[in-house]
N, CA, C and O atoms as a GROMACS GRO file, in nm:
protein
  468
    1UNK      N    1  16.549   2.652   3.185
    1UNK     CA    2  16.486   2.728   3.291
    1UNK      C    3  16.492   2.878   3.262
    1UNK      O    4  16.384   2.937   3.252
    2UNK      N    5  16.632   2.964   3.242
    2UNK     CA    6  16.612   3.084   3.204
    2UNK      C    7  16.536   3.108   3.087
    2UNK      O    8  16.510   3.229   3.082
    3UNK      N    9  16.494   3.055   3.004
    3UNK     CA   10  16.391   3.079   2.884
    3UNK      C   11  16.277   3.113   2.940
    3UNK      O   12  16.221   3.213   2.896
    4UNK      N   13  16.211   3.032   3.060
    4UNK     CA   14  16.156   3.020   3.109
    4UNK      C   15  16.076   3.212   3.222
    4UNK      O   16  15.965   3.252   3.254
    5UNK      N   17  16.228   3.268   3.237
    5UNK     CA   18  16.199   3.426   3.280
    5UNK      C   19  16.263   3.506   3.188
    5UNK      O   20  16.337   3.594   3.232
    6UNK      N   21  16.253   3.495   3.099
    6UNK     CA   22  16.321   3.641   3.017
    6UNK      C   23  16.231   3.644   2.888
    6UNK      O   24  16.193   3.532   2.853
    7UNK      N   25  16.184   3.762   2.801
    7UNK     CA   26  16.139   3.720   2.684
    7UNK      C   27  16.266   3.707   2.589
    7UNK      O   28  16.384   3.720   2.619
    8UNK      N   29  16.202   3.675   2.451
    8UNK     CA   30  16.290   3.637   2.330
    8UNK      C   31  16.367   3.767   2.314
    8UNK      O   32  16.482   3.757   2.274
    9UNK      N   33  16.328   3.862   2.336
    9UNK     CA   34  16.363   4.012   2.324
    9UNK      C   35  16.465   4.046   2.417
    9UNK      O   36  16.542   4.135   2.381
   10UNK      N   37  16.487   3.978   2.567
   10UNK     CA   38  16.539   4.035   2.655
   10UNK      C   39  16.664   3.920   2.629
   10UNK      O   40  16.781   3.939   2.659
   11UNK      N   41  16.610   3.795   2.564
   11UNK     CA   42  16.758   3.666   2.540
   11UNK      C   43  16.834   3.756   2.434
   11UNK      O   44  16.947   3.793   2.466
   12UNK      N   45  16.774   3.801   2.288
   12UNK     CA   46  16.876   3.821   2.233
   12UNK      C   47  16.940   3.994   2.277
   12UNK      O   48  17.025   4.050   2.207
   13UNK      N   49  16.885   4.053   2.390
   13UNK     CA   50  16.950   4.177   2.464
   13UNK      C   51  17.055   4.141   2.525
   13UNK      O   52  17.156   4.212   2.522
   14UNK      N   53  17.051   4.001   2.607
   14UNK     CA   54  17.137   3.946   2.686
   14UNK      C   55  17.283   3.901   2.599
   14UNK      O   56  17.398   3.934   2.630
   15UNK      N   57  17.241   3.818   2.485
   15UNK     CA   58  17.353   3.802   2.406
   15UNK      C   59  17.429   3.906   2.337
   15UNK      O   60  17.546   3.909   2.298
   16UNK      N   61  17.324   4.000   2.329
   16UNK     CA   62  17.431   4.101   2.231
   16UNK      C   63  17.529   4.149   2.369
   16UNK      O   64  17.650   4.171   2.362
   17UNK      N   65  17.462   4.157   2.467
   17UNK     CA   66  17.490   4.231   2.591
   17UNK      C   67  17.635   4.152   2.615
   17UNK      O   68  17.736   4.218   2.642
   18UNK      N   69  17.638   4.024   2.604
   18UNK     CA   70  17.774   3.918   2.621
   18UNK      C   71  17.864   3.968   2.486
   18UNK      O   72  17.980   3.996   2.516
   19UNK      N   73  17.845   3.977   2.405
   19UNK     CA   74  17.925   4.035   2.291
   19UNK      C   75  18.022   4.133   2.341
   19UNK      O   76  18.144   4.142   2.354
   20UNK      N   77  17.887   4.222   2.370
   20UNK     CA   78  18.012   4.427   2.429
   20UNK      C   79  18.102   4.331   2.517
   20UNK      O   80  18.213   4.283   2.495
   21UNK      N   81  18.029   4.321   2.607
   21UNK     CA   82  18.139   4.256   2.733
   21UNK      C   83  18.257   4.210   2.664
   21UNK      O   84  18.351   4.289   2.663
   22UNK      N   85  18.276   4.095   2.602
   22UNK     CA   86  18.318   4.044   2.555
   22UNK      C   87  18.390   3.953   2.657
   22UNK      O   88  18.380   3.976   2.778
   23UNK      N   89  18.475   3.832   2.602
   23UNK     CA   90  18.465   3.713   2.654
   23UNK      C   91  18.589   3.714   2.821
   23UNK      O   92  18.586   3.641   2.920
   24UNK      N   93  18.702   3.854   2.780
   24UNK     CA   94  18.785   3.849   2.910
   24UNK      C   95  18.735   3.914   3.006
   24UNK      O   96  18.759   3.880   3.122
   25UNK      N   97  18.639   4.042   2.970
   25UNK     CA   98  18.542   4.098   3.061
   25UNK      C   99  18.486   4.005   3.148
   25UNK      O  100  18.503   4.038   3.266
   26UNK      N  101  18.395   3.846   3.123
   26UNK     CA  102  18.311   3.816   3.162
   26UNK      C  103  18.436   3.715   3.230
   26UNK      O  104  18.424   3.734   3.350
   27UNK      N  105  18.530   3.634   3.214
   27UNK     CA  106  18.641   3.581   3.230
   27UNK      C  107  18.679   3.675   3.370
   27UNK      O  108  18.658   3.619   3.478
   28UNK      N  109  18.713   3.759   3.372
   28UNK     CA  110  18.727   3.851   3.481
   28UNK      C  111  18.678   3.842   3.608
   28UNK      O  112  18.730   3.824   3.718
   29UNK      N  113  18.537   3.863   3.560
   29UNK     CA  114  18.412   3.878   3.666
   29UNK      C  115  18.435   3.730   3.734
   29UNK      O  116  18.474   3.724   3.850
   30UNK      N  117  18.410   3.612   3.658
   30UNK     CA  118  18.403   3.511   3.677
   30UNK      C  119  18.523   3.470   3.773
   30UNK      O  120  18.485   3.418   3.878
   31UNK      N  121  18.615   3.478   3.763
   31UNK     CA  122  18.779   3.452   3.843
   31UNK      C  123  18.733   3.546   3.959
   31UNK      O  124  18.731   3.481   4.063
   32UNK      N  125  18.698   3.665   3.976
   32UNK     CA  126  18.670   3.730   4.082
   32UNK      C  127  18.584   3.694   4.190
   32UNK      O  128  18.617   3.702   4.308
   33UNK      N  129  18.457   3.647   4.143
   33UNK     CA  130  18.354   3.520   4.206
   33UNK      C  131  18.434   3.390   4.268
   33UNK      O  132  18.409   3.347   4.381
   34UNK      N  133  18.530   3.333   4.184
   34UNK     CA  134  18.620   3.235   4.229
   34UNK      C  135  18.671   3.246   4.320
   34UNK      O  136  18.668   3.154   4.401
   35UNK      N  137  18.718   3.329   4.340
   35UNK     CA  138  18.820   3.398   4.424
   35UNK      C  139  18.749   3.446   4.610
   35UNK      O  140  18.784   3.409   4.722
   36UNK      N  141  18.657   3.527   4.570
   36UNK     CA  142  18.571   3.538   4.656
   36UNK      C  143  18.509   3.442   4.744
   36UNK      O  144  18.497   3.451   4.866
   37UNK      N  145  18.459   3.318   4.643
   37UNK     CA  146  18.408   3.188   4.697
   37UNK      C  147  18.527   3.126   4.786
   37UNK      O  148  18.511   3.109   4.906
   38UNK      N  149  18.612   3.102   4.739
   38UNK     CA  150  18.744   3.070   4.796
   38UNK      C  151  18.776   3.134   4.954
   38UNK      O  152  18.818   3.055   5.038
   39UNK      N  153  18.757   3.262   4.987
   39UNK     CA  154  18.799   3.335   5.093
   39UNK      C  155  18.664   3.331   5.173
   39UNK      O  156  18.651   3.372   5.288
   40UNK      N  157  18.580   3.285   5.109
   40UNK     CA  158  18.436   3.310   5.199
   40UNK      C  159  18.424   3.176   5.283
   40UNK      O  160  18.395   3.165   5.402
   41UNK      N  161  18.456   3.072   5.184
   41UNK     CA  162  18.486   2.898   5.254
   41UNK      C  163  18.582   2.898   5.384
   41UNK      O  164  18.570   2.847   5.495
   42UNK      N  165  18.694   2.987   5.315
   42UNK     CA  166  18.830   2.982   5.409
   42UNK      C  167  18.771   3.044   5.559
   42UNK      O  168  18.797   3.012   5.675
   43UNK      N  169  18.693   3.134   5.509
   43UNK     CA  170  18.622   3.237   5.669
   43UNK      C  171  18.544   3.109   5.730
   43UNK      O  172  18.582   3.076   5.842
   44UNK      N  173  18.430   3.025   5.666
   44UNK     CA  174  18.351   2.958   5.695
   44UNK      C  175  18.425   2.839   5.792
   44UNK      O  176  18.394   2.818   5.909
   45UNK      N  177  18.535   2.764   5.714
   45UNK     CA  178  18.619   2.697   5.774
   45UNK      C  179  18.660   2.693   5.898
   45UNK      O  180  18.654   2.609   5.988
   46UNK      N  181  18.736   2.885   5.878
   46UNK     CA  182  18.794   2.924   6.038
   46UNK      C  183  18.719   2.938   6.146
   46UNK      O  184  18.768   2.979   6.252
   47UNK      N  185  18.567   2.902   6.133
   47UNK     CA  186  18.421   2.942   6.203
   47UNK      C  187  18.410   3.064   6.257
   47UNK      O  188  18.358   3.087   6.366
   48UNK      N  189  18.476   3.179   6.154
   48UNK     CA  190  18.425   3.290   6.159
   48UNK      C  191  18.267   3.325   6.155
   48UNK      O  192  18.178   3.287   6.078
   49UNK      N  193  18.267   3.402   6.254
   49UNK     CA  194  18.093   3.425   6.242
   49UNK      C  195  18.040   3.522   6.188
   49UNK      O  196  18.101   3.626   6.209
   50UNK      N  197  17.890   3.539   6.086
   50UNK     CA  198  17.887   3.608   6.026
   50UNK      C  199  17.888   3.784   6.017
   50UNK      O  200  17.902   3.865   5.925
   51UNK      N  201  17.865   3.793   6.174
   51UNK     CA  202  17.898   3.974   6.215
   51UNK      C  203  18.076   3.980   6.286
   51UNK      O  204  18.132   4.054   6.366
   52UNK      N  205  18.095   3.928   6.251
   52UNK     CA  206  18.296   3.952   6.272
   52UNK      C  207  18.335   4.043   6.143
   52UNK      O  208  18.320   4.024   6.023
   53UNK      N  209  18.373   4.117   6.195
   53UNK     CA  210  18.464   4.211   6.081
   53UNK      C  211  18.527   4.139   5.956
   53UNK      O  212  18.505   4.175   5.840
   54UNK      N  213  18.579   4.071   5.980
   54UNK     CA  214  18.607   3.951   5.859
   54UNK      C  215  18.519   3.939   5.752
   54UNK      O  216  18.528   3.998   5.644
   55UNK      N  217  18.407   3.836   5.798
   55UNK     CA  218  18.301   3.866   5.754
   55UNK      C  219  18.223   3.978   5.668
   55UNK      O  220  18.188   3.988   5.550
   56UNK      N  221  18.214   4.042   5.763
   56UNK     CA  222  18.141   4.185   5.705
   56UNK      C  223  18.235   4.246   5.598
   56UNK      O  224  18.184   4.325   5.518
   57UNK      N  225  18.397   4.212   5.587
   57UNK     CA  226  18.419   4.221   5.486
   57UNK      C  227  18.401   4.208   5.353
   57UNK      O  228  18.382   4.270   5.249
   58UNK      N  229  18.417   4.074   5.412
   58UNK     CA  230  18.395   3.982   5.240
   58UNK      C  231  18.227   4.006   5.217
   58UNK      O  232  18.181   3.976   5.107
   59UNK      N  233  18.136   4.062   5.324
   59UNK     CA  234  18.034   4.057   5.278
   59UNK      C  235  17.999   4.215   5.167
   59UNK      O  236  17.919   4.219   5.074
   60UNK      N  237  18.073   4.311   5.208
   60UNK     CA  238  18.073   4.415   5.130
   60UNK      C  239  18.118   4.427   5.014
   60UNK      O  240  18.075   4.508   4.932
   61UNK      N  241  18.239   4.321   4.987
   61UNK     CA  242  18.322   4.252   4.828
   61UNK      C  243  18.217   4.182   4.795
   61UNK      O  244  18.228   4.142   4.679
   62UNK      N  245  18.110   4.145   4.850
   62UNK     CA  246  18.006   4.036   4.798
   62UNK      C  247  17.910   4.084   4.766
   62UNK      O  248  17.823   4.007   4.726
   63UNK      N  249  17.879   4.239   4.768
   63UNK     CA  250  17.727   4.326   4.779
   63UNK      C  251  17.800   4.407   4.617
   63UNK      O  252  17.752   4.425   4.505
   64UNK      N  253  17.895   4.429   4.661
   64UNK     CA  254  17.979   4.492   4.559
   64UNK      C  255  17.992   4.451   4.464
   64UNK      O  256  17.954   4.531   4.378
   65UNK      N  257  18.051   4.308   4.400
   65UNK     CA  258  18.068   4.213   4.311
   65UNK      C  259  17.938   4.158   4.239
   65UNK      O  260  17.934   4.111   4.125
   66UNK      N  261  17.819   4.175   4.344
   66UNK     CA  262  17.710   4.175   4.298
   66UNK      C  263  17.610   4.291   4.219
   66UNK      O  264  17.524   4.256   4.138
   67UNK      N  265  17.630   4.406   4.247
   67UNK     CA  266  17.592   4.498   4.206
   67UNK      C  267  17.672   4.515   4.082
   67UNK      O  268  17.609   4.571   3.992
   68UNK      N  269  17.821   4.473   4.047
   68UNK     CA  270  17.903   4.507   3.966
   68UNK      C  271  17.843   4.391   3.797
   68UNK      O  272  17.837   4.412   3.676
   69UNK      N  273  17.811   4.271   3.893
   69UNK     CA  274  17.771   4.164   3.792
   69UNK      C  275  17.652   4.221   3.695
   69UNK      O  276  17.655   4.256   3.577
   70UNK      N  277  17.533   4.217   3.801
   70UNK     CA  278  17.422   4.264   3.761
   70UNK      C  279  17.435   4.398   3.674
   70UNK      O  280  17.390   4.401   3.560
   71UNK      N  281  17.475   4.469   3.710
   71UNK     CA  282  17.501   4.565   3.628
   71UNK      C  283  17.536   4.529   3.483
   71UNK      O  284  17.465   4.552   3.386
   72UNK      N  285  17.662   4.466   3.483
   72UNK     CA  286  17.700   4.450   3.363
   72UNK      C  287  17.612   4.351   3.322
   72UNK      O  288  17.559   4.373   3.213
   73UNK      N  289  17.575   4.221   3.395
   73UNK     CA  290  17.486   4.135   3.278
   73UNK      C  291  17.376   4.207   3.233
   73UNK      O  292  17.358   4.193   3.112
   74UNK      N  293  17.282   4.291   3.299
   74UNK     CA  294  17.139   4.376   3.264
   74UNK      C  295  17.164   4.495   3.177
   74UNK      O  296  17.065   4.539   3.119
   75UNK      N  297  17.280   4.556   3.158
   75UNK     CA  298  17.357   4.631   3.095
   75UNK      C  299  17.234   4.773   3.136
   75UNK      O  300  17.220   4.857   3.047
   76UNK      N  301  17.170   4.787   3.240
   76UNK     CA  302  17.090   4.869   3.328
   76UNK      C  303  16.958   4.885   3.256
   76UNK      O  304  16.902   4.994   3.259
   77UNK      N  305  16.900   4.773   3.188
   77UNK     CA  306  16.758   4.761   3.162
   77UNK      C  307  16.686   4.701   3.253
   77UNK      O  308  16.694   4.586   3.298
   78UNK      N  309  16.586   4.822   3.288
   78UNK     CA  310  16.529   4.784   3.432
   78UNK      C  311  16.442   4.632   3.377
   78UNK      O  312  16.449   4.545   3.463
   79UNK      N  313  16.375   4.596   3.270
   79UNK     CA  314  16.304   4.471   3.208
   79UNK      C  315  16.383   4.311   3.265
   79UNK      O  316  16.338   4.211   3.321
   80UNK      N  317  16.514   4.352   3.218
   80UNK     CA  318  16.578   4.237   3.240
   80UNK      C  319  16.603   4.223   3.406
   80UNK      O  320  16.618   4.116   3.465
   81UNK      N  321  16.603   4.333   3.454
   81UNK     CA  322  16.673   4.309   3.594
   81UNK      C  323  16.541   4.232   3.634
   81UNK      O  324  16.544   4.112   3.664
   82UNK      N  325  16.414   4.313   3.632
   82UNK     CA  326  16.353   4.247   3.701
   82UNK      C  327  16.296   4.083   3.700
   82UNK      O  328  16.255   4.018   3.795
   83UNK      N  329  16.309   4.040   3.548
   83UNK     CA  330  16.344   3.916   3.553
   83UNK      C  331  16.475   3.859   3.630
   83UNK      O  332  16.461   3.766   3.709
   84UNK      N  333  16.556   3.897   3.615
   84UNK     CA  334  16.682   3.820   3.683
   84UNK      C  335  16.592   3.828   3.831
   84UNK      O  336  16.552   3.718   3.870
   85UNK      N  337  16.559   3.946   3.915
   85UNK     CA  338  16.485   3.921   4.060
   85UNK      C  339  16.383   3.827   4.049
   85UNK      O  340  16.366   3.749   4.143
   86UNK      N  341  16.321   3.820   3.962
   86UNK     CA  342  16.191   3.682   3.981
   86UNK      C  343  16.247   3.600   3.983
   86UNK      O  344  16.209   3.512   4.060
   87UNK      N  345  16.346   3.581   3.919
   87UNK     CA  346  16.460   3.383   3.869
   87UNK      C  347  16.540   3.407   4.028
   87UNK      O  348  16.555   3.286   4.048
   88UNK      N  349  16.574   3.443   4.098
   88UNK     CA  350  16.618   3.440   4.217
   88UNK      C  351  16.541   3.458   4.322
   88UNK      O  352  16.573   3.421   4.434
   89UNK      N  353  16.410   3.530   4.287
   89UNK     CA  354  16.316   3.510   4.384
   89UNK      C  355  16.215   3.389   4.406
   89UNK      O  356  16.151   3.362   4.509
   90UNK      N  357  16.217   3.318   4.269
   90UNK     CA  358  16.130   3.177   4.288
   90UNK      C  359  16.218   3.077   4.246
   90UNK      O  360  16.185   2.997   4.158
   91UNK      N  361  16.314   3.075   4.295
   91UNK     CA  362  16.436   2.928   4.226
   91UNK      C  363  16.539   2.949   4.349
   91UNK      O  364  16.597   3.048   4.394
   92UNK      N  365  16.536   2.842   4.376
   92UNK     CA  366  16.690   2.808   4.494
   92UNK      C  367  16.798   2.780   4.409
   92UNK      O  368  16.820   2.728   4.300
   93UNK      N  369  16.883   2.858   4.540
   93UNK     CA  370  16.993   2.916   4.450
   93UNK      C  371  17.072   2.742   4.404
   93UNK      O  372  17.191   2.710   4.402
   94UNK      N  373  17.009   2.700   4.388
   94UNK     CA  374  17.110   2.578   4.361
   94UNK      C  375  17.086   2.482   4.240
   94UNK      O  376  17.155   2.404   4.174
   95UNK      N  377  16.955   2.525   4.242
   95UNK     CA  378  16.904   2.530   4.065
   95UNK      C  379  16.923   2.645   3.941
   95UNK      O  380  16.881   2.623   3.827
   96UNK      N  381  16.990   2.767   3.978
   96UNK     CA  382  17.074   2.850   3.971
   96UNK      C  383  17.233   2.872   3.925
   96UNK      O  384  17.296   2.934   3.839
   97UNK      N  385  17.259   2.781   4.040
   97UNK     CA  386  17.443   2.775   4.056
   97UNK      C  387  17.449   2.618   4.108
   97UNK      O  388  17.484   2.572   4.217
   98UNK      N  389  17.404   2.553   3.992
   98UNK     CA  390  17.426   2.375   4.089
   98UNK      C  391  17.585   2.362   4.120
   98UNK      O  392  17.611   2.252   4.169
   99UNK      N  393  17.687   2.439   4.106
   99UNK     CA  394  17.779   2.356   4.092
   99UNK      C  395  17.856   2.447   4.221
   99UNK      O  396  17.973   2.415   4.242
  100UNK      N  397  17.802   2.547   4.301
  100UNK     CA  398  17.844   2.627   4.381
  100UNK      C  399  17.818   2.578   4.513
  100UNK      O  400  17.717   2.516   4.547
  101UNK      N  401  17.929   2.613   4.596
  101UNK     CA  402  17.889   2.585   4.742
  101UNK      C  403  17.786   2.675   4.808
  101UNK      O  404  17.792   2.792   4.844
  102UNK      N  405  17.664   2.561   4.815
  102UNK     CA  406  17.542   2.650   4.839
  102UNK      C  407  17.552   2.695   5.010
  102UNK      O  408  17.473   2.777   5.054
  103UNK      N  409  17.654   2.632   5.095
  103UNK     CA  410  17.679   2.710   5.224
  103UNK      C  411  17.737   2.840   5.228
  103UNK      O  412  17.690   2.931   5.298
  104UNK      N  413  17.845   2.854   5.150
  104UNK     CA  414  17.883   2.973   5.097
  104UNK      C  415  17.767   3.126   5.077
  104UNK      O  416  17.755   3.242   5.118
  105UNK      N  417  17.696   3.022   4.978
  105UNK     CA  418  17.579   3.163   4.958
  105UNK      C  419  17.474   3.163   5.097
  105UNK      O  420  17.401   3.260   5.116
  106UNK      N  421  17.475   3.041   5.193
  106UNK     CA  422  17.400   3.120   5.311
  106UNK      C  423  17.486   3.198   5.409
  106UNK      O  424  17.444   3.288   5.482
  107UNK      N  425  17.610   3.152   5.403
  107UNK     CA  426  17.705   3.248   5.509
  107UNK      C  427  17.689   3.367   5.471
  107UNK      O  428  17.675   3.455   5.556
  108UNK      N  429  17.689   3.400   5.329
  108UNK     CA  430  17.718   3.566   5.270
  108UNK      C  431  17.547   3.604   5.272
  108UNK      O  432  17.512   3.720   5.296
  109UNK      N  433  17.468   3.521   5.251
  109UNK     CA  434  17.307   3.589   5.267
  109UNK      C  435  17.321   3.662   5.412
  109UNK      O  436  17.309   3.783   5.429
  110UNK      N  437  17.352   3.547   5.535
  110UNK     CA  438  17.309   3.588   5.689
  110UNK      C  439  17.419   3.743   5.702
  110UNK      O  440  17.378   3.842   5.763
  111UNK      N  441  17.570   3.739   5.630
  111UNK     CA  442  17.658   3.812   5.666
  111UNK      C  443  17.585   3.951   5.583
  111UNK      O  444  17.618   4.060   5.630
  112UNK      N  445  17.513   3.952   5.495
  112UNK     CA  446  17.473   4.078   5.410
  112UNK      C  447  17.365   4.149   5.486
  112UNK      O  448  17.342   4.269   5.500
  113UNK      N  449  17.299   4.029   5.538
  113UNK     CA  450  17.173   4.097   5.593
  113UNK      C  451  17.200   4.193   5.722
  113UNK      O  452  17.115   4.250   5.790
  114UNK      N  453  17.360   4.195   5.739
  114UNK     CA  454  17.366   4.270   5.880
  114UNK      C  455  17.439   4.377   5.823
  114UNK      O  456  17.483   4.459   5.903
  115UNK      N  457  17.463   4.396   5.689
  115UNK     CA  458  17.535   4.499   5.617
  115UNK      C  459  17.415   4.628   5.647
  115UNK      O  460  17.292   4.618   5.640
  116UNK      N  461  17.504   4.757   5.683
  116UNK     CA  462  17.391   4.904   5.679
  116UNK      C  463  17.359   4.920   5.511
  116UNK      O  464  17.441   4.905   5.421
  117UNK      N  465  17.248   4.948   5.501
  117UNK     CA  466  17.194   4.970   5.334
  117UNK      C  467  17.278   5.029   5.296
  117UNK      O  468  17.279   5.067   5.179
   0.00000   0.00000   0.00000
């Protein structure tokens, strides 16, 4: 599927791009997402609702963590980003992240959308 939005040019940008990073960099990021997912379930659980301070926490660690990802995976080539926005703008997130709790990503969608820009 990602072959599918990126050119050949922007795959091998992406790989060299995983190189710099290198593998504890991306190890990092990844445990941090974990982690996040983890406390966002735990909120979901406690039927925290998504404009509770709680919430709006983890939703700002979640705007944050996101901007931090993207960043580093696009390594700030506007080409690639905007592929990564088409692959999230025409693909559910679950063809995406099959292996993620896709309630998770609507609690933090509804909780972001009440975030001030």
């Amino acid at each position: 599927m990602v072959e599918s939005y990126y050119t050949p040019e922007q795959l091998e940008a992406l790989a060299r791009r995983r190189e710099e990073l290198g593998e504890e960099t991306i190890r990092e990021v990844e445990q941090a997402w974990q982690a996040l997912f983890a406390e966002v379930k735990a909120a979901i659980d406690c039927g925290t609702a998504a404009d509770a301070p709680a919430a709006q926490s983890l939703a700002r660690r979640w705007r944050e963590l996101s901007q931090r990802t993207v960043s580093g995976f696009t390594g700030g080539d506007p080409a690639i980003k905007a592929s990564l926005d088409r692959l999230y703008a025409e693909q559910p997130v679950q063809n995406i992240h099959p292996s993620f709790d896709h309630g998770v990503f609507a609690f933090m969608s509804e909780a972001c959308k009440l975030l001030p820009d």
